[in-house]
C-alpha positions as semicolon CSV with decimal commas, in nm:
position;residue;x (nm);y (nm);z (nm)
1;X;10,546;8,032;5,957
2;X;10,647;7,769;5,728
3;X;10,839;7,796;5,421
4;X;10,942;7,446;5,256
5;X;10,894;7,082;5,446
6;X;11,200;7,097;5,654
7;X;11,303;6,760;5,866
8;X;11,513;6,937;6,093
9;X;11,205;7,062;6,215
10;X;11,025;6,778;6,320
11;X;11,203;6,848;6,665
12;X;11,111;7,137;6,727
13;X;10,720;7,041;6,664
14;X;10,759;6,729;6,906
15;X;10,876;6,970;7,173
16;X;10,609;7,183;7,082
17;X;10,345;6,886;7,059
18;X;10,454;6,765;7,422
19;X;10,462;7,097;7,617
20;X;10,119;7,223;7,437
21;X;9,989;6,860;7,551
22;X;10,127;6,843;7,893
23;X;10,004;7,230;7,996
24;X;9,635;7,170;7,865
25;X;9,652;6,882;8,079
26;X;9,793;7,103;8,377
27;X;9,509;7,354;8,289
28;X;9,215;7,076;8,319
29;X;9,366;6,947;8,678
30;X;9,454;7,306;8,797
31;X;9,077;7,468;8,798
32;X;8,776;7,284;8,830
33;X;8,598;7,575;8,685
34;X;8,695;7,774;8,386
35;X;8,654;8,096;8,346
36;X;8,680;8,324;8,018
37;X;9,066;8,335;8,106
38;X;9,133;7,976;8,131
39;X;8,929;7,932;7,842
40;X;9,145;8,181;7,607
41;X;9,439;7,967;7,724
42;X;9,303;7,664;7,679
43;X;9,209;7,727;7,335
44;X;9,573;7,922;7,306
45;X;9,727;7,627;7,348
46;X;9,500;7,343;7,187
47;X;9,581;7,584;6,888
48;X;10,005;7,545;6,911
49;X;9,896;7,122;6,978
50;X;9,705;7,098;6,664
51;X;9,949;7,323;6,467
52;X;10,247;7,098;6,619
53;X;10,056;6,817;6,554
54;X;9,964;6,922;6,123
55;X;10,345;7,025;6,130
56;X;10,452;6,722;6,222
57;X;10,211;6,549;5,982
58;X;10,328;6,754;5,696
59;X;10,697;6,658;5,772
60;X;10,651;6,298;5,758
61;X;10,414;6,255;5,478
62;X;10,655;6,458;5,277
63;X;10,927;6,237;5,368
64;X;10,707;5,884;5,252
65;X;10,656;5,740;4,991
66;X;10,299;5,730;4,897
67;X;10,175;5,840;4,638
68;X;10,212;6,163;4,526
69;X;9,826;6,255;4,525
70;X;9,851;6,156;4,907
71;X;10,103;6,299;4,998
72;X;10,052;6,630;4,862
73;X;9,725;6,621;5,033
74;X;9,883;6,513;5,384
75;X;10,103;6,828;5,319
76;X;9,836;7,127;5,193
77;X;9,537;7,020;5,387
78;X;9,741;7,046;5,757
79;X;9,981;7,357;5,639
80;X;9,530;7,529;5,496
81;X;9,447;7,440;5,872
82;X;9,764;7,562;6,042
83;X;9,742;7,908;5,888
84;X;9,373;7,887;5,968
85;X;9,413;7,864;6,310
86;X;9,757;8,065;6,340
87;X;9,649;8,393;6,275
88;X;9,392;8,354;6,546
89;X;9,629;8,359;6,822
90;X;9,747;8,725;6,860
91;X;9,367;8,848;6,849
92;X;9,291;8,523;7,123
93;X;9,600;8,660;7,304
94;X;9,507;8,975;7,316
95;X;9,173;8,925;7,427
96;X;9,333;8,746;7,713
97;X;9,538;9,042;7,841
98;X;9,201;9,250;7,848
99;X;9,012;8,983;8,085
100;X;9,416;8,936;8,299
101;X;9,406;9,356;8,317
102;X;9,013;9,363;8,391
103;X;8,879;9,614;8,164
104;X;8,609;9,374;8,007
105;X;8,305;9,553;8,123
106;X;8,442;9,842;7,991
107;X;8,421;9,743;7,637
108;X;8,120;9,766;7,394
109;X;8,023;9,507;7,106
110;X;8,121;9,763;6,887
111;X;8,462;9,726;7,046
112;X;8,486;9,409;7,007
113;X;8,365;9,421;6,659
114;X;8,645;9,670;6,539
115;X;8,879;9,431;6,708
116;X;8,770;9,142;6,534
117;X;8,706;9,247;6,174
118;X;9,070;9,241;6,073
119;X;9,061;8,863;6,189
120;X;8,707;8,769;5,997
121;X;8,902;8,920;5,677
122;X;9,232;8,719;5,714
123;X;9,058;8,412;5,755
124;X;8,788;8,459;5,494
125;X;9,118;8,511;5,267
126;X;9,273;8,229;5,413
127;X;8,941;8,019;5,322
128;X;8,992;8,115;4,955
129;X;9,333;8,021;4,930
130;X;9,215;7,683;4,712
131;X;9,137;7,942;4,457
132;X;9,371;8,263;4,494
133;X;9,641;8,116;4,614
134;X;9,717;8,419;4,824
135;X;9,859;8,288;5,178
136;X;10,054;8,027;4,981
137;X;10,133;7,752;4,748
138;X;10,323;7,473;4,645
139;X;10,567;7,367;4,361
140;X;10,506;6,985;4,187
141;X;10,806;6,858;4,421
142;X;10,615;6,999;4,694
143;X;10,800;7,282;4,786
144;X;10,568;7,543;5,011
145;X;10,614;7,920;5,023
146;X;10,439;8,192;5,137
147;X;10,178;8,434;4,988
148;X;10,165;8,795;5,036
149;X;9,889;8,729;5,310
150;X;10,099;8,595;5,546
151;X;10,309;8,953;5,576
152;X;9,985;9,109;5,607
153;X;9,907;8,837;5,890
154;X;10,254;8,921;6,026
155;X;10,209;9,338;6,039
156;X;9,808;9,239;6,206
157;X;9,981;9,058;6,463
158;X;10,245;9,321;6,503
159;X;9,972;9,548;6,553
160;X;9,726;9,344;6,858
161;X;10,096;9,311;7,013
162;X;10,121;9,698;6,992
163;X;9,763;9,668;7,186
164;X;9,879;9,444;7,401
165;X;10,172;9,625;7,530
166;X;9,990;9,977;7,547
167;X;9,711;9,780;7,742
168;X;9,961;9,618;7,973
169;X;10,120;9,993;8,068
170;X;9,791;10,157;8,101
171;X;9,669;9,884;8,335
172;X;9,975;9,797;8,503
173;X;9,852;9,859;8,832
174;X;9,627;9,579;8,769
175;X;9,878;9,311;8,835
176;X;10,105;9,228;9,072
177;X;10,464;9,240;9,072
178;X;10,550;8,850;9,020
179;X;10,270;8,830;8,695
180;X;10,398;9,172;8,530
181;X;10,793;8,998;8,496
182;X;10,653;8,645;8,425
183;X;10,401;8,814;8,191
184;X;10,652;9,015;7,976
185;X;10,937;8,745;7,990
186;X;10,675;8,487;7,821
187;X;10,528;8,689;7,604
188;X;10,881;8,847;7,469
189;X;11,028;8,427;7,448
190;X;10,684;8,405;7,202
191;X;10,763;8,699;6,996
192;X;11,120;8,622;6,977
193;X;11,063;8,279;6,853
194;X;10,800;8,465;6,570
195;X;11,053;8,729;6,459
196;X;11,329;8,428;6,429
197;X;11,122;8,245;6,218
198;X;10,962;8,532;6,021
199;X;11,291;8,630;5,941
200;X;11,501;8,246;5,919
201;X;11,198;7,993;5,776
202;X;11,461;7,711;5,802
203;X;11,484;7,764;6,189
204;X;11,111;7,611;6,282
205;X;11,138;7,744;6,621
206;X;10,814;7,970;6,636
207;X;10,557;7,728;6,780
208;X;10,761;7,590;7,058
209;X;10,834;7,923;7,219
210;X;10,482;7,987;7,197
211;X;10,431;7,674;7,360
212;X;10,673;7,773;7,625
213;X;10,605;8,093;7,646
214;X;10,204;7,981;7,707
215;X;10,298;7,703;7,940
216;X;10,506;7,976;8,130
217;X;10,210;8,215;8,136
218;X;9,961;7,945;8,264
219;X;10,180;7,868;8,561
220;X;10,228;8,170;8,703
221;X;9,877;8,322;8,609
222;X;9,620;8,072;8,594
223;X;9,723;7,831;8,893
224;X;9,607;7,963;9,191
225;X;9,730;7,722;9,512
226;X;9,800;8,066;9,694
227;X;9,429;8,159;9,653
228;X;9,262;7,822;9,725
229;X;9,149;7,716;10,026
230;X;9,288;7,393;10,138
231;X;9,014;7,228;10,300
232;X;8,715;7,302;10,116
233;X;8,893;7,416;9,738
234;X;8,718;7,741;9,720
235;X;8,872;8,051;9,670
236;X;9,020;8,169;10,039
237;X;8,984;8,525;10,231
238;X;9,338;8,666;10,065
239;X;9,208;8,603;9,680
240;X;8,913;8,758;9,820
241;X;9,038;9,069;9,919
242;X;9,194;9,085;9,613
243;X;8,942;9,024;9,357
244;X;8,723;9,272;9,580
245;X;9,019;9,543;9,551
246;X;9,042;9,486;9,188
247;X;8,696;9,480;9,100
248;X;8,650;9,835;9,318
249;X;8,960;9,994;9,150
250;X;8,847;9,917;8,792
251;X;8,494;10,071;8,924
252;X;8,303;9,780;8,812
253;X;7,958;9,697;8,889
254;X;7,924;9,375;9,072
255;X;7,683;9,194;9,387
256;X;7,832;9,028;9,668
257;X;7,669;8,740;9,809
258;X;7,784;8,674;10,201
259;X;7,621;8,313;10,332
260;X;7,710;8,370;10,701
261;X;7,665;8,062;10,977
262;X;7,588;8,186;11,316
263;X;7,666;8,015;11,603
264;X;7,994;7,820;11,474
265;X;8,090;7,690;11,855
266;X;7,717;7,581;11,932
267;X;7,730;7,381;11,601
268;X;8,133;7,241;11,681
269;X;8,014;7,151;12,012
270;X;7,668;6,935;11,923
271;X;7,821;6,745;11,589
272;X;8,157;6,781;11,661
273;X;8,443;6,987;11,507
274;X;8,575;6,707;11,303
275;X;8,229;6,695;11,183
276;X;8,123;6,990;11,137
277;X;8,414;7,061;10,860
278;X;8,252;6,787;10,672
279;X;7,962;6,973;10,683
280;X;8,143;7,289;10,546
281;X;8,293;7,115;10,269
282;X;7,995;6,993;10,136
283;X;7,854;7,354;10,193
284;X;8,173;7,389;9,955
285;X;8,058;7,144;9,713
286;X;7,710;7,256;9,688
287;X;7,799;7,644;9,648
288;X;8,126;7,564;9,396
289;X;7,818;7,400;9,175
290;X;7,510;7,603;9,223
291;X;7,725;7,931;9,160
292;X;7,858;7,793;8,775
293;X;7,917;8,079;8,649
294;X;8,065;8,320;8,951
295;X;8,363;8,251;9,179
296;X;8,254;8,166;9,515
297;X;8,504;8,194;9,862
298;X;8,495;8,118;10,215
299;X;8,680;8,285;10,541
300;X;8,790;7,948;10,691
301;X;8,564;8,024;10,915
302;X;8,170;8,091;10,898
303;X;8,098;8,233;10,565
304;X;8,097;8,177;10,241
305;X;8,078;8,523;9,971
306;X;8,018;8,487;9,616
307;X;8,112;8,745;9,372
308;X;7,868;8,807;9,091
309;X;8,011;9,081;8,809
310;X;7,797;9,184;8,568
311;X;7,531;9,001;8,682
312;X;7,149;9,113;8,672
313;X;6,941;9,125;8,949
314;X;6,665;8,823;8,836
315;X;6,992;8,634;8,801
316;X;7,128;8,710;9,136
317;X;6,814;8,687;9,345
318;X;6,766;8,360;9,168
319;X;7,106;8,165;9,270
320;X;7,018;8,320;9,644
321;X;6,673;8,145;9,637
322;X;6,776;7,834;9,530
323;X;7,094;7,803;9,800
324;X;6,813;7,917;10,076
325;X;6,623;7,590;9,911
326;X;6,909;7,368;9,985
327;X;7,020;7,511;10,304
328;X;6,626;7,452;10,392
329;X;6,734;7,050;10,367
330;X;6,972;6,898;10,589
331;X;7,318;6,820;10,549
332;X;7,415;6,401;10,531
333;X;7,735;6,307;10,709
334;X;7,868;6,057;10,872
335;X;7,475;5,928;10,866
336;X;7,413;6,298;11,045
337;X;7,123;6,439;10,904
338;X;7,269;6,802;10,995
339;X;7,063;7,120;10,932
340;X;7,212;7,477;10,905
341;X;7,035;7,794;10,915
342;X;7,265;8,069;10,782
343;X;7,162;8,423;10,692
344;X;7,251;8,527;10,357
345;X;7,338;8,873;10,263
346;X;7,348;9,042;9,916
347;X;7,479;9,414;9,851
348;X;7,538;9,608;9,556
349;X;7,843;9,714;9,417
350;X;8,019;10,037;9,469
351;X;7,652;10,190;9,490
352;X;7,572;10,050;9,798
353;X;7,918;9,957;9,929
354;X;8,224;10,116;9,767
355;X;8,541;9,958;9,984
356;X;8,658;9,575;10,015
357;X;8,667;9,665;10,409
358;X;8,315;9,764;10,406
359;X;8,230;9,403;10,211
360;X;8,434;9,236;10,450
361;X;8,241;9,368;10,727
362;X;7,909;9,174;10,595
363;X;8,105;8,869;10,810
364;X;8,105;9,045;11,094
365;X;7,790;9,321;11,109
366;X;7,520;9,241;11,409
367;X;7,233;9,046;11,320
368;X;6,950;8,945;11,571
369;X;6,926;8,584;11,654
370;X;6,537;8,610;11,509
371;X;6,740;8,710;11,158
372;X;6,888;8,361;11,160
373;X;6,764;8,222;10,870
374;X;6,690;8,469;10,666
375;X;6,764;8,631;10,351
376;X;6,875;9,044;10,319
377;X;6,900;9,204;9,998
378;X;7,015;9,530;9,868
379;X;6,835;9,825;10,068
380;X;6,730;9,556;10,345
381;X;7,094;9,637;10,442
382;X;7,111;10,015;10,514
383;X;7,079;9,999;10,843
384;X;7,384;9,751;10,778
385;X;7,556;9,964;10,617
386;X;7,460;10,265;10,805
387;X;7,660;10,097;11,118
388;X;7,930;10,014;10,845
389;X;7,926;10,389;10,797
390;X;7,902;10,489;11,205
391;X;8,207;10,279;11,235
392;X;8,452;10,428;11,007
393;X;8,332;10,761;11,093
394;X;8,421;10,657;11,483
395;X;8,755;10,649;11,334
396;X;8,788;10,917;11,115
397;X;8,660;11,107;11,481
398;X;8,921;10,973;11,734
399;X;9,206;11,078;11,495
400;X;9,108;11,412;11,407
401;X;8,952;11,417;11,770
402;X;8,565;11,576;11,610
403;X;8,377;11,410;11,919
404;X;8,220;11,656;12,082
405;X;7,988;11,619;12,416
406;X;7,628;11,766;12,434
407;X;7,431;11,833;12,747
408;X;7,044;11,723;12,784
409;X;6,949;11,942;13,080
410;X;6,784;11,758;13,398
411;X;6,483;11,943;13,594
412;X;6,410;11,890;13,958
413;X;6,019;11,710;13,931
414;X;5,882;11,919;14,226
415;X;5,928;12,230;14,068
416;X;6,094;12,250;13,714
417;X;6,436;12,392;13,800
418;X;6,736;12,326;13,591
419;X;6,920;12,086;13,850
420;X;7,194;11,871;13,641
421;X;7,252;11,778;13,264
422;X;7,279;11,449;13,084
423;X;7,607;11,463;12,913
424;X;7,628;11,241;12,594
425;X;7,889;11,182;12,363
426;X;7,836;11,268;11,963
427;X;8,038;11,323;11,622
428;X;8,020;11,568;11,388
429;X;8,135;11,393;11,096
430;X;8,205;11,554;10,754
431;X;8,076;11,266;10,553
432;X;7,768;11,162;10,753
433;X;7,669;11,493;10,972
434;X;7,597;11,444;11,307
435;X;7,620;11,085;11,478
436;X;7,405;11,037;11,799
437;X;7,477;10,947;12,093
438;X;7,295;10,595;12,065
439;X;7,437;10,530;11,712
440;X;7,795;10,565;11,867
441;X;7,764;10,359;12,168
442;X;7,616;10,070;11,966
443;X;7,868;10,066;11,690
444;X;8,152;10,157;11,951
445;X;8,118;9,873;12,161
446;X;8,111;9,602;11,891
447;X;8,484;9,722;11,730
448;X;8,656;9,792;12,075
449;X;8,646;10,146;12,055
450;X;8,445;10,258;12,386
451;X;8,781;10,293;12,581
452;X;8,918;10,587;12,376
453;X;8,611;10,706;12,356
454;X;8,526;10,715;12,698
455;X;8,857;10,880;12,788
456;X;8,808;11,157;12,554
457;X;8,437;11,206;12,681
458;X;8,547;11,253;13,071
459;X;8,796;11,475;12,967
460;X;8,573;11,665;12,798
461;X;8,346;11,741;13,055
462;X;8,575;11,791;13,327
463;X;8,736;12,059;13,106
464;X;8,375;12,217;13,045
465;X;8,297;12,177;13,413
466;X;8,632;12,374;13,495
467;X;8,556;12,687;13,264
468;X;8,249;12,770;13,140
469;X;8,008;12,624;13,350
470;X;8,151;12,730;13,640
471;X;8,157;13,060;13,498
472;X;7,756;13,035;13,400
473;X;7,596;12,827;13,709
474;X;7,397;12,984;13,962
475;X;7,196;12,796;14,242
476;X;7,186;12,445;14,297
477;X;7,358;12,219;14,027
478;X;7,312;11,867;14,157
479;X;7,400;11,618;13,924
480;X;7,634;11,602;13,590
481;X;7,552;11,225;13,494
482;X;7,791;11,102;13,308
483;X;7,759;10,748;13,120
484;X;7,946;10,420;13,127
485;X;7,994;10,320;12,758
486;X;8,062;9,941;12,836
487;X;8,142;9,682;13,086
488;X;8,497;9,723;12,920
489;X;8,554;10,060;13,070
490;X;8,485;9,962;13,443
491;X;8,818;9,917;13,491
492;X;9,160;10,083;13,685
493;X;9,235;10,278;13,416
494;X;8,898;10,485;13,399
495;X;8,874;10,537;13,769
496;X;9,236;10,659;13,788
497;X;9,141;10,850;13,500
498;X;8,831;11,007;13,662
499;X;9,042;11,082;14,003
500;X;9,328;11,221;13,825
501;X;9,087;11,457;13,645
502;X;8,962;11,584;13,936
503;X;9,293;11,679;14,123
504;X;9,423;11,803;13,785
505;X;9,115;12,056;13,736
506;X;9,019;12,091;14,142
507;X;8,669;12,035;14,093
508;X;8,398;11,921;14,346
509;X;8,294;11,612;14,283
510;X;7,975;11,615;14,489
511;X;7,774;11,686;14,137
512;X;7,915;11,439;13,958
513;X;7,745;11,138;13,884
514;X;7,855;10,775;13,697
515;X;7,570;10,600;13,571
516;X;7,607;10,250;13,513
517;X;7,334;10,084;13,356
518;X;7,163;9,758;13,419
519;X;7,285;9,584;13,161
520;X;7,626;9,633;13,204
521;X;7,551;9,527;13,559
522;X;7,412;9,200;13,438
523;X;7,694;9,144;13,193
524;X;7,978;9,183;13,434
525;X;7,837;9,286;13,794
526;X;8,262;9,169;13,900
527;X;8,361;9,531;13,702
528;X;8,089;9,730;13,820
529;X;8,101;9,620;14,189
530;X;8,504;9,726;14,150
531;X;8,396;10,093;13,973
532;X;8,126;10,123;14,225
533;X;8,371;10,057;14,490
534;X;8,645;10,303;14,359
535;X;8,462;10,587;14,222
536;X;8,266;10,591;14,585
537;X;8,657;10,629;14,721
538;X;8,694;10,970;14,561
539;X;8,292;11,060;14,650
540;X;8,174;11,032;14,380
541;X;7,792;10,936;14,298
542;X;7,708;10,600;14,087
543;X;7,338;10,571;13,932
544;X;7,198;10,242;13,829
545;X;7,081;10,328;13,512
546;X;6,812;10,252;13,298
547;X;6,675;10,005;13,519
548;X;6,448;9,676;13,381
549;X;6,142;9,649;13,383
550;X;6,098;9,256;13,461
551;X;6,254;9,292;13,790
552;X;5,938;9,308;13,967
553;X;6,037;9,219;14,313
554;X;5,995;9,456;14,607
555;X;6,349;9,413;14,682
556;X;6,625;9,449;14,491
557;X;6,984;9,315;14,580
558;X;7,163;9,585;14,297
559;X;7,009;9,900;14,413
560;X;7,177;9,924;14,796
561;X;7,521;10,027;14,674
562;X;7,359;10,270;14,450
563;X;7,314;10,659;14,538
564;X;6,969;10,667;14,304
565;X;6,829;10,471;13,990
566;X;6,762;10,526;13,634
567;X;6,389;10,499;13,520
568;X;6,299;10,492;13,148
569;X;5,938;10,541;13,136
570;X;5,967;10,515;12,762
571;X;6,089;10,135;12,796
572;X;5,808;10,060;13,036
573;X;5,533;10,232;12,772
574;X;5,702;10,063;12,528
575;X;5,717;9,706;12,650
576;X;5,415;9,717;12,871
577;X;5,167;9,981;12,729
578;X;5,031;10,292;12,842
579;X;4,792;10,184;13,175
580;X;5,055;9,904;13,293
581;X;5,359;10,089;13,223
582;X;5,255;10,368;13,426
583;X;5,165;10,209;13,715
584;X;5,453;9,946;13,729
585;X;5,656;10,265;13,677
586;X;5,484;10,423;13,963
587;X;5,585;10,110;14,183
588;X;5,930;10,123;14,064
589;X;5,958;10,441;14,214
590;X;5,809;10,420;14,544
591;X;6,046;10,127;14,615
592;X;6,367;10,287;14,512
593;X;6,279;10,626;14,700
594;X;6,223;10,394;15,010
595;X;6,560;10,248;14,979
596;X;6,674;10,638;15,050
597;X;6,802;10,655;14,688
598;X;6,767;10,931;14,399
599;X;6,484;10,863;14,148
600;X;6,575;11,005;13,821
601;X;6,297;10,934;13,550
602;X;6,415;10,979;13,208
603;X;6,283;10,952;12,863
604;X;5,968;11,189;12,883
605;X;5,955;11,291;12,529
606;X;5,605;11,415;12,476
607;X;5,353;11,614;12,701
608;X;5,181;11,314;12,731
609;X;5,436;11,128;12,889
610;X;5,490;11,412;13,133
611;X;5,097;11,462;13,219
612;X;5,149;11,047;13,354
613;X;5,400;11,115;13,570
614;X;5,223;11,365;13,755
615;X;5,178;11,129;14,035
616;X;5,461;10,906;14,068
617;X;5,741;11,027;14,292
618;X;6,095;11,121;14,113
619;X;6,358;11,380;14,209
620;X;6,478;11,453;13,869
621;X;6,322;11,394;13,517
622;X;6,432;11,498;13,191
623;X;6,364;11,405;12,777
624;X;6,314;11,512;12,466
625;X;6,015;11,701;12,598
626;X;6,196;11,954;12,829
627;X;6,511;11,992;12,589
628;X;6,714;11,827;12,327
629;X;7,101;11,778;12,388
630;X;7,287;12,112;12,361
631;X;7,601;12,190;12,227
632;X;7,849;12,377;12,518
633;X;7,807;12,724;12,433
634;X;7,419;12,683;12,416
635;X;7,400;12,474;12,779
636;X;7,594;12,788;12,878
637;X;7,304;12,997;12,783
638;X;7,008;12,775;12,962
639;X;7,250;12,797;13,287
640;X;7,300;13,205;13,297
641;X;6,913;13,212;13,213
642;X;6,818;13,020;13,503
């Protein structure tokens, strides 16, 4: 700080003056919108500009030759301001390092308050140096020098620097690599240039290494080109990821808003691509506005996620409502009126989700094209986030290999006999218990995962089918049906698989059974024919399984190459009712065992549902309402009982 008018000086405050300057310029073009960090540095550095900028004015009005009652007024009232807004900058500063580290929320007002009394006190002393005299003074030739207040300001500072430092190693994880150096290098040039002048007054080199040191600090921290999106100027998927990692590992509380537009190729292919990126820009636009106060970023893709810490939940669910408002209006480009209909998604933060992986998967979960459109908040997302769950513990299952197979035992209709058994894939996982069969087929199909699955299942049974239950049957044993998980395992590699198994444990395959259901037929009836075609090589059954309901037709071109069909009577109750259900059910049947194929009638899960059947012709049923899926060991049991 200053001791004395010193012209020598004046050079060092120009430098000061124009880097100060020049980086709150840089700060204003670099980010549209401030947060608290730019702020801190923004006022950081307008604080070294109008220091320069009193030091400067000082200098020269001591070296003029007004009059003496001007000029020693040019020279107190700038030196009263300086050291009013000097000793402001290592509390500002230090501030700053708790929002760059991220420990904010984790501070109280009474924090803050103990923080910030040792600042009130300096400058209400400052205030009253007209009177005491106690930060400094001048001599009649207008000679400054220091008061006893500015050590005291000087051991202060020392002190937030100590907090500074022990915050920056406690947090150091916080930050990456590139930050931490250009961090510490700044912020040592700053202290360096302090201690000089503390300890040399004639060397005035204190505020431009501040300035330096700031401008340095601003660069590397606050400009963020390798987080922005280049298109639209929001904050892209990396910076993200990031902010979502951060945020989780500092185990703050925060909502996620994910604005996701469906059907990105139908939209590119009616407006136009070129076009629609207009349209997402001033998506951009709209959400960069509406969210003022939160950061909002965009995939590159479809959606758009806003990050809301701290927020409450009026304010949340208000910004949501008011972007479904606008998205309820159309778009104008390129004299387009264009509409878009995305859904919107809010969850919780870590209560609801607790990983950036999980977040990310908002972009990506299922949603029903009668969702489009809407809005899903908090708990409206747990069946979400259940599937979130279903999929990392799919995962967590194939390495550890905890997939086990359970068998739902099949009666013959005409008189009740255990004939065959349902086998169906589950997980016992240690996090979420036991994962059904329909949970895992759902989830596994979506995230590519059906192959390995589908391999381990066959395996599985042909293993079971080799030991135990040969050991256990008695009598007849017609059928082990075993399910195709996708149209993405009806390939080579499963029917080699299948045949391979068979040679490799010597079983007969007569009782084996591939069921390949309807809609897998539909989707790819190419890959089925081929599967149909091979297993029936190596004699082995195929079942059409659960078969629709809307094909109504006496004839059917999918059932000939069939050995026997899948009816769920619970999907024709279901979708039809009780009295037409039955009897389209009942027609279904008739036709199929006319064809010369098997009629297997499954999901009879109450007596009900059994007493309706009664009449209608089916070799096998089975359901809830005979048996549940067992585990091995207690199938084992059911077969040595009879």
């Amino acid at each position: 700080m200053l001791e004395g008018i010193l012209m020598g000086s004046l050079n060092f405050l120009i430098a000061s003056l124009a880097v100060s300057l020049t980086s709150i310029l840089c700060m204003v073009v670099i980010r549209k919108k401030k947060n608290a960090r730019n702020r801190l540095i923004i006022a950081l550095l307008i604080i070294v500009f109008v220091d320069s900028l009193m030091g400067m004015t000082s200098a020269i009005s001591y070296a003029s030759s007004a009059p003496y009652f001007v000029r020693i007024t040019l020279c107190y009232f700038p030196k009263y301001i300086y050291y009013s807004t000097h000793f402001l900058m290592m509390p500002i500063f230090y501030y700053y390092i708790i929002r760059v580290c991220g420990i904010y929320h984790r501070l109280t007002k009474k924090h803050f308050w103990i923080m910030g009394l040792p600042v009130f006190v300096l400058e209400a002393l400052v205030f009253s140096n007209p009177f005491t005299k106690i930060t400094f003074y001048a001599n009649s030739d207008l000679i400054f020098h220091r008061g006893p207040l500015v050590y005291v300001a000087y051991v202060i500072s020392a002190l937030y620097f100590v907090f500074c430092i022990v915050t920056l190693v406690i947090y150091w994880t916080n930050i990456d690599k590139l930050k931490k150096i250009s961090l510490v290098y700044f912020l040592a040039l700053a202290v360096v240039g302090i201690v000089v002048q503390m300890m040399f007054p004639a060397f005035n080199c204190e505020l431009l290494c501040e300035a330096v040191g700031l401008m340095g600090i601003m660069i590397i921290l606050e400009k963020d080109d390798d987080r922005a999106d280049s298109i639209t100027g929001l904050f892209n998927r990396n910076a993200l990821m990031t902010d979502l990692d951060k945020n989780i590992f500092l185990k703050k509380e925060f909502h996620v808003i994910c604005i996701r537009i469906e059907n990105v190729e139908l939209y590119q292919t009616i407006v136009g691509y070129d076009c629609f990126e207009l349209v997402k820009q001033e998506i951009a636009k709209y959400l960069f506005t509406a969210a003022e106060k939160f950061d909002v970023y965009t995939d590159e893709i479809s959606c758009f996620y806003i990050i809301c810490p701290q927020a409450r939940e009026k304010e949340v669910k208000k910004l949501i409502f008011n972007v479904k408002t606008r998205f309820d209006k159309s778009f104008k480009v390129k004299k387009q009126e264009i509409y878009v209909n995305p859904v919107i998604l809010c969850v919780s933060c870590p209560d609801m989700f607790s990983s950036t992986e999980d977040i990310m998967l908002l972009g990506e979960s299922t949603i029903s094209d009668n969702d489009y459109g809407s809005i899903f908040m908090w708990h409206d997302l747990d069946e979400v986030k259940r599937r979130i769950d279903v999929e990392k513990a799919i995962v967590r299952g194939i390495n550890s290999r905890r997939f086990k197979v359970k068998y739902k035992p099949i009666y013959s209709k005409s008189d009740l006999k255990l004939r065959g058994a349902e086998a169906l894939i589950t997980l016992e996982d240690t996090d979420m218990g036991e994962v059904s069969f329909e949970e895992l087929i759902s989830v596994a199909e979506k995230y590519n995962l059906e192959e390995v699955m589908q391999k381990m299942m066959i395996e599985d049974i042909f293993d079971f089918l080799d030991g135990e239950f040969e050991e256990a049957v008695s009598g007849s044993f017609d059928v082990m049906l075993i399910h195709a998980l996708s149209k993405k395992v009806l390939n080579e590699d499963m029917t080699s698989a299948i045949t391979k198994l068979v040679a490799k444990y010597n079983i007969d395959v007569t009782g084996i059974a591939v069921d390949i259901s309807q809609n897998i037929f539909d989707a790819d009836g190419k890959s089925a024919a081929y599967a149909l075609t091979e297993l029936k090589k190596s004699d082995i059954r195929v079942f059409l399984g659960d078969y629709r309901i809307s094909y109504l037709d006496d004839k059917d071109d999918n059932i000939p190459g069939f050995d026997g069909v899948i009816l769920n009577m619970k999907s024709f109750i279901d979708k039809m009712g009780m009295s037409q259900g039955r009897i389209t059910l009942g027609k279904k049947a008739d036709m199929i065992k006319e064809l010369g194929k098997k009629v297997l009638i499954t999901g009879v899960e109450t007596e009900e549902y059994y007493d309706m059947i009664e009449d209608i012709y089916a070799d096998y049923v089975f359901g809830s309402y005979f048996s549940v899926p067992l585990s091995k060991e207690d199938f084992v049991e059911v077969l040595k009982n009879g």
